[in-house]
N, CA, C and O atoms as a printed pandas DataFrame, in Angstrom:
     atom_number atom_name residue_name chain_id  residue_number  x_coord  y_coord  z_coord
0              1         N          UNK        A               1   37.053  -12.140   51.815
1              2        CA          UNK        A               1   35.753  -12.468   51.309
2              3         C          UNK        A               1   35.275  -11.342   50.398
3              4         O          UNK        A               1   35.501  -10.174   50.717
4              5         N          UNK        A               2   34.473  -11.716   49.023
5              6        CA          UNK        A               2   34.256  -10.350   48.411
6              7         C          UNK        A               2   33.118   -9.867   48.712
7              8         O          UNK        A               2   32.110  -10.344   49.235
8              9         N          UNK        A               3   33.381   -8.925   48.345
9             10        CA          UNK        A               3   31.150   -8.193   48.843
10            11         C          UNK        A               3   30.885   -8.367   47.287
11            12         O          UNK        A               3   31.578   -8.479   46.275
12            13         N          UNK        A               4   29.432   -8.329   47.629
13            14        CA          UNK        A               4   28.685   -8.265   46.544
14            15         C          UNK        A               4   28.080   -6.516   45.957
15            16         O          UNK        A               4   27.343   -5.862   46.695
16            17         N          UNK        A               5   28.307   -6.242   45.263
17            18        CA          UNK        A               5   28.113   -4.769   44.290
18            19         C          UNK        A               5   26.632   -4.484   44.446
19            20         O          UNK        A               5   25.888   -4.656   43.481
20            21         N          UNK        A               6   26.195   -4.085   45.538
21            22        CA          UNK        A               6   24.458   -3.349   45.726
22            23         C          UNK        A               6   24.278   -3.127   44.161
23            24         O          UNK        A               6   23.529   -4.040   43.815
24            25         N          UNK        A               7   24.588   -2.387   43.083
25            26        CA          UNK        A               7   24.280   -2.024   42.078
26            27         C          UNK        A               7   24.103   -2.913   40.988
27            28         O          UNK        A               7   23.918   -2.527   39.834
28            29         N          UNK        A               8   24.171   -4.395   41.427
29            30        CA          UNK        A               8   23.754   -6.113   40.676
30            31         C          UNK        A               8   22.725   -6.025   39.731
31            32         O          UNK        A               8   22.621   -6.013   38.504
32            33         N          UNK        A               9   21.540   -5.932   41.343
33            34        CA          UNK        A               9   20.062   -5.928   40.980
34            35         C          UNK        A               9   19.496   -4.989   40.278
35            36         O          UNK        A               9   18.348   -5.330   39.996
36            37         N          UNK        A              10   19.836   -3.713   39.765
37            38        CA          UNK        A              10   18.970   -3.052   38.915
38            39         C          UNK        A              10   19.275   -2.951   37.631
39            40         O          UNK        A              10   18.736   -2.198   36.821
40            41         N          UNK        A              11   20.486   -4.008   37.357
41            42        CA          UNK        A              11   20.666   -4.078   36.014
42            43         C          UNK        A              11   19.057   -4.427   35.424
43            44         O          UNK        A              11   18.449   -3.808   34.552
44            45         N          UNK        A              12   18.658   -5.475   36.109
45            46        CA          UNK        A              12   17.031   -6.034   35.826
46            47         C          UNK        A              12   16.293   -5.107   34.971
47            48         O          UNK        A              12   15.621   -5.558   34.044
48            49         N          UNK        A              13   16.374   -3.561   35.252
49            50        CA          UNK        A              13   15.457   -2.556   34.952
50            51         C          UNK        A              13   16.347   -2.011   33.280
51            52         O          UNK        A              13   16.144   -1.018   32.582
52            53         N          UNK        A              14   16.970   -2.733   33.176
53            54        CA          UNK        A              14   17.837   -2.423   31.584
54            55         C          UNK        A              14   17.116   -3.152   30.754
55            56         O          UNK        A              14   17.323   -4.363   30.832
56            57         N          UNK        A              15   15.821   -2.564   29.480
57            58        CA          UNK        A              15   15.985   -3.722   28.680
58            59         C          UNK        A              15   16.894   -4.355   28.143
59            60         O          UNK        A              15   17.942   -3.714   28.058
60            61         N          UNK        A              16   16.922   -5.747   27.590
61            62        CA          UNK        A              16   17.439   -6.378   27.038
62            63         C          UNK        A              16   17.851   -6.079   25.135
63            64         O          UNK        A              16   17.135   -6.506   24.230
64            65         N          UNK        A              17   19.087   -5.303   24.931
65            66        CA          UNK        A              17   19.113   -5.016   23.641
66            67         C          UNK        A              17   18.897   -6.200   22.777
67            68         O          UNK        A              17   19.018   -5.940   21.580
68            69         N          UNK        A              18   18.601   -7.467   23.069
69            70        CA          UNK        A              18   18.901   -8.037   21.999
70            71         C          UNK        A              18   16.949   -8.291   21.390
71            72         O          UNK        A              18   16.560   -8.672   20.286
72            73         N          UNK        A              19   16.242   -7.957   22.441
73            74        CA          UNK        A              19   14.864   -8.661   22.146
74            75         C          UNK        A              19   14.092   -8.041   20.891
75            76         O          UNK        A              19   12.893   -8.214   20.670
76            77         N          UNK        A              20   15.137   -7.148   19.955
77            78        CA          UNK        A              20   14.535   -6.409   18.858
78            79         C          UNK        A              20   13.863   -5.371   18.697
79            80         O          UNK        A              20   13.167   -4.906   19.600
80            81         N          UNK        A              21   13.962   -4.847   17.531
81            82        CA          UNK        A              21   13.515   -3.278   17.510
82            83         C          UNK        A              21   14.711   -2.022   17.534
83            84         O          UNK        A              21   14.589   -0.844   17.199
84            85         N          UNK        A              22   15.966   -2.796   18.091
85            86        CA          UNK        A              22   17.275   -1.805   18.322
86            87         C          UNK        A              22   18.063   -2.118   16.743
87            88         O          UNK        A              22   18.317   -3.229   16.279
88            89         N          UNK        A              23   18.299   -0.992   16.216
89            90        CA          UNK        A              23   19.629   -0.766   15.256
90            91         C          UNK        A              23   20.773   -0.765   15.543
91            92         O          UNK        A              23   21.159    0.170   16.244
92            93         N          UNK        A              24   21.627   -1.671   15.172
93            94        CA          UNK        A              24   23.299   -1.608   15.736
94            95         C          UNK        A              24   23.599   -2.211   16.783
95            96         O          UNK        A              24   22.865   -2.427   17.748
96            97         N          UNK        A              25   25.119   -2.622   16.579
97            98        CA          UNK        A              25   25.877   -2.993   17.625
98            99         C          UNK        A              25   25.414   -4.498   16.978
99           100         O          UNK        A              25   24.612   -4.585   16.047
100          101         N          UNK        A              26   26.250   -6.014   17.829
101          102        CA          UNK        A              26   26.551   -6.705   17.151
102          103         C          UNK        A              26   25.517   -8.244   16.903
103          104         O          UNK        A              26   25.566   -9.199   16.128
104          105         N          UNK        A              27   24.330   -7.678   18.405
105          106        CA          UNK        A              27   23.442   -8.662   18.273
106          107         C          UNK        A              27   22.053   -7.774   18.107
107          108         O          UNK        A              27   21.055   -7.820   18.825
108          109         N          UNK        A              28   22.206   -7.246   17.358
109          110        CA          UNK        A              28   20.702   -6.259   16.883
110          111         C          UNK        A              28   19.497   -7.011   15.974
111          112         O          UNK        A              28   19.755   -7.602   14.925
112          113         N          UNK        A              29   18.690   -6.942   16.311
113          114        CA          UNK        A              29   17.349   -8.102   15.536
114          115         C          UNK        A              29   17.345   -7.042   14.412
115          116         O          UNK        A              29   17.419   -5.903   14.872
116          117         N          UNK        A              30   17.260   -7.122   12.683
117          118        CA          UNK        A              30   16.363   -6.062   12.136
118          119         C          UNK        A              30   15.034   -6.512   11.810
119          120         O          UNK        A              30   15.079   -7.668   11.389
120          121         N          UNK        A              31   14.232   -6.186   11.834
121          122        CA          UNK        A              31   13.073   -6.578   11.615
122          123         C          UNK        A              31   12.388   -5.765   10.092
123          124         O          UNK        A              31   12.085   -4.601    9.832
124          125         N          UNK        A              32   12.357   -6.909    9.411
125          126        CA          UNK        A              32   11.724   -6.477    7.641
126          127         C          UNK        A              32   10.161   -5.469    7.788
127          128         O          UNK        A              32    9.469   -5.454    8.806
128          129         N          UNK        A              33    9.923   -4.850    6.780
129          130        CA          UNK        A              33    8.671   -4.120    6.856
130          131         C          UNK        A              33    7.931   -5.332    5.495
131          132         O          UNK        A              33    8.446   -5.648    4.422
132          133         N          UNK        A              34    6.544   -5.790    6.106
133          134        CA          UNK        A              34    5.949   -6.562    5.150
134          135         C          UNK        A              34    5.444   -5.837    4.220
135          136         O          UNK        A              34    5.505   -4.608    4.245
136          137         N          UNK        A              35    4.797   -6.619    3.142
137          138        CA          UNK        A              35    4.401   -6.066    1.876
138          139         C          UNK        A              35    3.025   -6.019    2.243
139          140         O          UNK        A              35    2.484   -6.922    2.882
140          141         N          UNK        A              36    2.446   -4.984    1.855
141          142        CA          UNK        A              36    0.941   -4.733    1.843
142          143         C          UNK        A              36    0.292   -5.099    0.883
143          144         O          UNK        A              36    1.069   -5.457   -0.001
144          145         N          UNK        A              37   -1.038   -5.228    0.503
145          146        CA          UNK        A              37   -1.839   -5.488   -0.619
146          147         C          UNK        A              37   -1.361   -4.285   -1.827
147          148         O          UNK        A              37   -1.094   -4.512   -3.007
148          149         N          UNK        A              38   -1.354   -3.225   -1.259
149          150        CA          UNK        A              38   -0.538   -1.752   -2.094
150          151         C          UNK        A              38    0.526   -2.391   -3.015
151          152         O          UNK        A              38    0.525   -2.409   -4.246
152          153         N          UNK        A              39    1.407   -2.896   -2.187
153          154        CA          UNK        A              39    2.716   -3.811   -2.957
154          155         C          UNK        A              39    2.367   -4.418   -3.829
155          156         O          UNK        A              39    2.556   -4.115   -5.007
156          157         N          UNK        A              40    1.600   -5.717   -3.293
157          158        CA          UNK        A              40    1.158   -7.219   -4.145
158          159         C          UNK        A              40    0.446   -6.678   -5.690
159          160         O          UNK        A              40    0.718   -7.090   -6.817
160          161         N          UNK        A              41   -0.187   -6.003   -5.430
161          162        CA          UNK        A              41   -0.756   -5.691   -6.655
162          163         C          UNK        A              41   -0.328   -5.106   -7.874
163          164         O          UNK        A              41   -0.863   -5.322   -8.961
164          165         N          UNK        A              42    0.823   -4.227   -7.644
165          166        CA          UNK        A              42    1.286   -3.421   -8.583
166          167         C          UNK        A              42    2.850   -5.021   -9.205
167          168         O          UNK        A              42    3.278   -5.369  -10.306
168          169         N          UNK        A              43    3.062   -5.346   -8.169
169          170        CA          UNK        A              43    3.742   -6.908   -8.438
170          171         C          UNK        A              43    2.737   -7.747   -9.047
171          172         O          UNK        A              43    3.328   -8.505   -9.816
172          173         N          UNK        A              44    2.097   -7.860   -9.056
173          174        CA          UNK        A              44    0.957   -8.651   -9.981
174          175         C          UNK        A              44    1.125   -8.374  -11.029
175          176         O          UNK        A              44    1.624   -9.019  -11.951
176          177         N          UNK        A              45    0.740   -7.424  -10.990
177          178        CA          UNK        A              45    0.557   -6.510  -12.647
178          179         C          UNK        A              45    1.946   -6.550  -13.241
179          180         O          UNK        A              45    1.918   -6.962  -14.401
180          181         N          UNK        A              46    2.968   -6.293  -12.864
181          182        CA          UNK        A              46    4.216   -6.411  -13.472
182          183         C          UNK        A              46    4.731   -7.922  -14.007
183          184         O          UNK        A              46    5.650   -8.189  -14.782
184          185         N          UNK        A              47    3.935   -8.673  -13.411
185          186        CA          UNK        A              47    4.267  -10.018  -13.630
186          187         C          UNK        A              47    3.359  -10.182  -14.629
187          188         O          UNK        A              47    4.000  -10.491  -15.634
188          189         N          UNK        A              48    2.063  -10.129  -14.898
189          190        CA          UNK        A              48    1.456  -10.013  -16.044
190          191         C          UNK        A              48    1.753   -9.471  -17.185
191          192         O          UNK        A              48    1.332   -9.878  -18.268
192          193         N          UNK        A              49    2.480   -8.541  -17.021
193          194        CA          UNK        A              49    3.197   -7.425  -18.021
194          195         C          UNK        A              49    4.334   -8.330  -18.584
195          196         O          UNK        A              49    4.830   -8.261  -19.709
196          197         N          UNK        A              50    4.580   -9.005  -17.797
197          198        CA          UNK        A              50    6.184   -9.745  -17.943
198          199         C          UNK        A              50    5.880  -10.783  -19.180
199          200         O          UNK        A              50    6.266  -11.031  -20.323
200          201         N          UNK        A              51    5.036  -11.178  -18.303
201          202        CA          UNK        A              51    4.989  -12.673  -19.447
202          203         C          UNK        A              51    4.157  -12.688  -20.593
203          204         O          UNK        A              51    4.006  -13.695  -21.286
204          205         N          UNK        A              52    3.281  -10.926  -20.942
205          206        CA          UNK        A              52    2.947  -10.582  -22.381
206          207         C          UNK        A              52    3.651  -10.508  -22.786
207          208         O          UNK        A              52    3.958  -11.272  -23.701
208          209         N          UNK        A              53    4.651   -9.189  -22.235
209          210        CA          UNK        A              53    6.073   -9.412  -22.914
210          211         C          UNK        A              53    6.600  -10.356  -23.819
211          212         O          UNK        A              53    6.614  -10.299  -25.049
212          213         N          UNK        A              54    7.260  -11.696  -22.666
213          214        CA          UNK        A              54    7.385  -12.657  -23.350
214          215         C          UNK        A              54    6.715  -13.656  -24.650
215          216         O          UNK        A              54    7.068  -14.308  -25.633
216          217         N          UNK        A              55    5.544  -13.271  -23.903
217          218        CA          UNK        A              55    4.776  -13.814  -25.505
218          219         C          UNK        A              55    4.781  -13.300  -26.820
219          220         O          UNK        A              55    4.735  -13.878  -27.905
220          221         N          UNK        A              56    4.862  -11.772  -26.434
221          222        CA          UNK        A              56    5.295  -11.161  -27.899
222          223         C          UNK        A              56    6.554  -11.456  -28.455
223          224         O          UNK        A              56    6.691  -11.582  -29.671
224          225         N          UNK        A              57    7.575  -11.589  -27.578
225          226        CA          UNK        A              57    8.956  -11.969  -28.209
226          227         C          UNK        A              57    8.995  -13.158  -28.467
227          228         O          UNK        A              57    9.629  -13.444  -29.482
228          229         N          UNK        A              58    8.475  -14.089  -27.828
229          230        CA          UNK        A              58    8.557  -15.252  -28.402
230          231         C          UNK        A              58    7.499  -15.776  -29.474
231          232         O          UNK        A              58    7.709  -16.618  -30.347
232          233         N          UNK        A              59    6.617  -15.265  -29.279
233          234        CA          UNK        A              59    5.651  -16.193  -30.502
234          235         C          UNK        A              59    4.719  -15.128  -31.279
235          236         O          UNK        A              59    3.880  -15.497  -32.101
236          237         N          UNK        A              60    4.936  -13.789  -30.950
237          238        CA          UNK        A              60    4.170  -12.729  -31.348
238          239         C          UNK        A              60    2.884  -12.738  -31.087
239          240         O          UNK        A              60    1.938  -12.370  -31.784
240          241         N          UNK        A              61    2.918  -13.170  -30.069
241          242        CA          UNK        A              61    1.246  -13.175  -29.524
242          243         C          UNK        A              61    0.836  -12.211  -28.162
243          244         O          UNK        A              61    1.391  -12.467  -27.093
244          245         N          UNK        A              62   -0.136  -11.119  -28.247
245          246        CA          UNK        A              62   -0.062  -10.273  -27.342
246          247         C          UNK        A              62   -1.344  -10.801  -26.080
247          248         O          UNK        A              62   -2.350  -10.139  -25.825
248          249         N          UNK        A              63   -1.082  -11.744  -25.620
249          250        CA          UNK        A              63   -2.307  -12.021  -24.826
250          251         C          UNK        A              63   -3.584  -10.876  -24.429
251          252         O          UNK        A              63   -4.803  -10.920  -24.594
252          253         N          UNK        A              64   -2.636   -9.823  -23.813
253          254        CA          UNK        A              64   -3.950   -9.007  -23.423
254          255         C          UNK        A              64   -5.031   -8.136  -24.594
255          256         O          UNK        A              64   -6.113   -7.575  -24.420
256          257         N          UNK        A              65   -4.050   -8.357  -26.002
257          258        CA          UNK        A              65   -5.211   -8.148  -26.956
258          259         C          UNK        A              65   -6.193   -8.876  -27.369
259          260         O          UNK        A              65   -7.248   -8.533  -27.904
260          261         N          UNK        A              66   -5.580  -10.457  -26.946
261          262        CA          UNK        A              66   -6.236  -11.626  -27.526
262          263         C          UNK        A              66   -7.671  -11.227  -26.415
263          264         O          UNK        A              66   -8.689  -10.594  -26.694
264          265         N          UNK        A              67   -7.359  -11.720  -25.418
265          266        CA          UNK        A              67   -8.212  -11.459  -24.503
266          267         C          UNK        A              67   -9.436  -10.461  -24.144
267          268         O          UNK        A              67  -10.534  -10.695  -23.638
268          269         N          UNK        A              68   -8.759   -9.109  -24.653
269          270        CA          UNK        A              68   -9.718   -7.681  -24.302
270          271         C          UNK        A              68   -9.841   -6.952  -25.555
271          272         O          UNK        A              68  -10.555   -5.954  -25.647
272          273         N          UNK        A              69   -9.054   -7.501  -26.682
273          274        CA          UNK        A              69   -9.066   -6.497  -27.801
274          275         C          UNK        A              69   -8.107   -5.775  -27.910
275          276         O          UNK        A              69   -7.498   -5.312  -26.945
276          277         N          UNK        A              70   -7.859   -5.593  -28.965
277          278        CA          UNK        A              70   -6.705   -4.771  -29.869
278          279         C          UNK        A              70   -6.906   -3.759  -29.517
279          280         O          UNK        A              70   -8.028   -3.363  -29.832
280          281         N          UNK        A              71   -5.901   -2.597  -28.577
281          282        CA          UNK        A              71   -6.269   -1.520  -28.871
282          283         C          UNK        A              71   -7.498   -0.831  -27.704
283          284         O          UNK        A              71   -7.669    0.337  -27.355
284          285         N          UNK        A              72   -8.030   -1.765  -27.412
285          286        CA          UNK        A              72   -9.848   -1.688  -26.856
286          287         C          UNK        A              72   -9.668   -0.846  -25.082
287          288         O          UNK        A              72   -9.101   -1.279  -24.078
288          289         N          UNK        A              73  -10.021   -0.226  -25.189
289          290        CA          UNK        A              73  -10.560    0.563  -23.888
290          291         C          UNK        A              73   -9.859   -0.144  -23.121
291          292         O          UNK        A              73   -8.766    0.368  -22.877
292          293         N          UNK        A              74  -10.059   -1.163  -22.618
293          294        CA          UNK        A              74   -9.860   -2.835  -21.454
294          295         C          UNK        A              74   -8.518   -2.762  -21.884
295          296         O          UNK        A              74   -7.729   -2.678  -20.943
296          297         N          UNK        A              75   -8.072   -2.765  -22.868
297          298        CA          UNK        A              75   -6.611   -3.265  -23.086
298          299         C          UNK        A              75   -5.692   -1.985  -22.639
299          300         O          UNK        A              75   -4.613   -2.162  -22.074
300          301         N          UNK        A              76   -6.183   -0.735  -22.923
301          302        CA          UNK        A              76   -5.426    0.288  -22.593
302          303         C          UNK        A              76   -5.255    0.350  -21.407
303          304         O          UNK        A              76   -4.110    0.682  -21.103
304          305         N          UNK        A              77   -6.159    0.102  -20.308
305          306        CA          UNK        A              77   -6.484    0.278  -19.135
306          307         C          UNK        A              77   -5.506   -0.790  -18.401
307          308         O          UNK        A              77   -5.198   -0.763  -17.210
308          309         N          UNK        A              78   -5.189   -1.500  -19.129
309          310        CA          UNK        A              78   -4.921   -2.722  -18.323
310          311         C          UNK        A              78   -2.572   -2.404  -18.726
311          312         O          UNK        A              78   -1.562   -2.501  -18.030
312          313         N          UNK        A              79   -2.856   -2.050  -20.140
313          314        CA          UNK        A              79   -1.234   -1.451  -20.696
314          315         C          UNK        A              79   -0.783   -0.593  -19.333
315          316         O          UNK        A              79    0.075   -0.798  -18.473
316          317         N          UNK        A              80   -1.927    0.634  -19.578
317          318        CA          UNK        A              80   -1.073    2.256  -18.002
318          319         C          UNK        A              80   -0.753    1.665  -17.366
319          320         O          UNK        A              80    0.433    1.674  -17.035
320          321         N          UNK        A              81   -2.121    0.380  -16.574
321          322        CA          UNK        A              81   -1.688    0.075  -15.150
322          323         C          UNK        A              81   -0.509   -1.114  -15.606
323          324         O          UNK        A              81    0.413   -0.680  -14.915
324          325         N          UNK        A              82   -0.228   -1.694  -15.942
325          326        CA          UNK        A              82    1.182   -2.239  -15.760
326          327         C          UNK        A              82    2.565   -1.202  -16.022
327          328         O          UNK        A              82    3.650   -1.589  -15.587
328          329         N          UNK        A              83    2.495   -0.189  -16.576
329          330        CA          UNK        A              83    3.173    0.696  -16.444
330          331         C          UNK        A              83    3.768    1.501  -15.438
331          332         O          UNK        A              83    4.915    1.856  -15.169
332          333         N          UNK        A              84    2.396    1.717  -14.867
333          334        CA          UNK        A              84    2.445    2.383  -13.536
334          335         C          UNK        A              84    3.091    1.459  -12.646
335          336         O          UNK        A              84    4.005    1.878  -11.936
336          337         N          UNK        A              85    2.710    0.181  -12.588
337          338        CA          UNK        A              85    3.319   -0.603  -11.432
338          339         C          UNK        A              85    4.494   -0.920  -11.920
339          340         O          UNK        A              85    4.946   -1.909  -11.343
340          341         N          UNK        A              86    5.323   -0.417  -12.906
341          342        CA          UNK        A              86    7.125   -0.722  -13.290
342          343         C          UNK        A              86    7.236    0.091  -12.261
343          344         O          UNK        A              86    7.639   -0.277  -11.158
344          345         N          UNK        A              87    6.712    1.840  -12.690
345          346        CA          UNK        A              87    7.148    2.614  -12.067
346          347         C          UNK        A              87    7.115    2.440  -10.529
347          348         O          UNK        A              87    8.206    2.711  -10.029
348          349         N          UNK        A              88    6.040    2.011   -9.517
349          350        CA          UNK        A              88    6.110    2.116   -8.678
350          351         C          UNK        A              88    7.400    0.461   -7.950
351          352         O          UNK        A              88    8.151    0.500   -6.975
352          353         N          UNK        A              89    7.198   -0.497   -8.733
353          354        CA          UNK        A              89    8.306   -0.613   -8.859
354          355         C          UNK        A              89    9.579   -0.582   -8.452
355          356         O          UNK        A              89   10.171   -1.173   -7.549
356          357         N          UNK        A              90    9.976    0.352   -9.414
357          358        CA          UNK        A              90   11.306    1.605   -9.002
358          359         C          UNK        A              90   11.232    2.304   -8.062
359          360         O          UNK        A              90   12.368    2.595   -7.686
360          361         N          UNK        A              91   10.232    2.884   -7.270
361          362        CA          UNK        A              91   10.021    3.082   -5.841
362          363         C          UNK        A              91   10.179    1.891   -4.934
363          364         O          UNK        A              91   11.228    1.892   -4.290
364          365         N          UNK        A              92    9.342    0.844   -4.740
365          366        CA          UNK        A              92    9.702   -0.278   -3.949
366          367         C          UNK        A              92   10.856   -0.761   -3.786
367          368         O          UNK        A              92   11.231   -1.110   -2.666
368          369         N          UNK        A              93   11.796   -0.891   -5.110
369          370        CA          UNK        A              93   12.691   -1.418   -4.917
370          371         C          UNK        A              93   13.477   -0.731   -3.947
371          372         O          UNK        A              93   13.767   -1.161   -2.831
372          373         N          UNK        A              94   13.941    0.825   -4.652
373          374        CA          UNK        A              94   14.845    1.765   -3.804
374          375         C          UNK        A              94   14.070    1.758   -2.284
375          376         O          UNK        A              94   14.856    2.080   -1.394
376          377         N          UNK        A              95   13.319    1.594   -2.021
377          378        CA          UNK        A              95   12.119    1.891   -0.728
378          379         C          UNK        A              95   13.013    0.438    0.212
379          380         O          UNK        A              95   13.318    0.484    1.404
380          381         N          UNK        A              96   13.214   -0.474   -0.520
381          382        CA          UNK        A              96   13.227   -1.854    0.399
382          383         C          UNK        A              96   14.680   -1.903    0.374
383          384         O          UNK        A              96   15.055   -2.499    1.383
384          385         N          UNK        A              97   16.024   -1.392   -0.616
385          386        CA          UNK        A              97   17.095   -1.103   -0.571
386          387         C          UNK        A              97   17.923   -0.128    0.420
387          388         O          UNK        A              97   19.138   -0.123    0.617
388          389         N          UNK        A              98   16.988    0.644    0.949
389          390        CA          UNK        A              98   17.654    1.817    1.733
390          391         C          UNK        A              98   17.797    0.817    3.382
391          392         O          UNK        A              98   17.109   -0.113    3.804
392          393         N          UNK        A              99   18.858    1.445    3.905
393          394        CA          UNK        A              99   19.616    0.583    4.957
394          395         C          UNK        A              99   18.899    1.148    6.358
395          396         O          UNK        A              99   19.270    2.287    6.642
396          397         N          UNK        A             100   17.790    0.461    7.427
397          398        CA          UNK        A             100   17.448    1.141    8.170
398          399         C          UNK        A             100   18.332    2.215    9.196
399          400         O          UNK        A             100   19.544    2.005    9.248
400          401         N          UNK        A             101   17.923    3.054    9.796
401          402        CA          UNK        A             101   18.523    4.034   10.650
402          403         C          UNK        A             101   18.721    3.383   11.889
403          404         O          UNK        A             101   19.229    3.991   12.831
């Protein structure tokens, strides 16, 4: 007859690796980091940037001058910050590319 292994029951007190939050091994959950409003916005702006872009190449029309003026205070303001958000950008991307630990 076999005995039963006293040392059964406290497996119980092991979490469960698979319920997430653990790195590695072959049933590991990863769990994504969401995008903040920080994110969304500078993605906004790049997407706005995008499709002036496009308008200039395609039909030579610069919307955000049409809109705020040639040149005009508003328009400059509005040029940096899509700039800035390429650049940051290039942070997010590499930021969301790196392989968690």
């Amino acid at each position: 007859m076999a005995t039963m292994n006293p040392n059964m029951s406290e497996r119980r007190h092991i979490p469960d690796r698979r319920a997430g939050g653990h790195h590695g091994g072959a049933n590991a959950v990863i769990t994504a980091k969401r995008m903040t409003a920080a994110d969304w916005i500078p993605m906004l702006l790049l997407a706005i940037g995008g499709i002036n872009w496009g308008l200039v190449g395609l039909f030579n029309f610069d919307l955000v001058a049409t809109l705020f003026g040639e040149m005009s205070g508003l328009s400059r303001i509005i040029y940096i910050a899509v700039g800035l958000s390429a650049l940051y950008s290039l942070y997010l991307s590499s930021r969301m590319s790196r392989k968690p630990h």
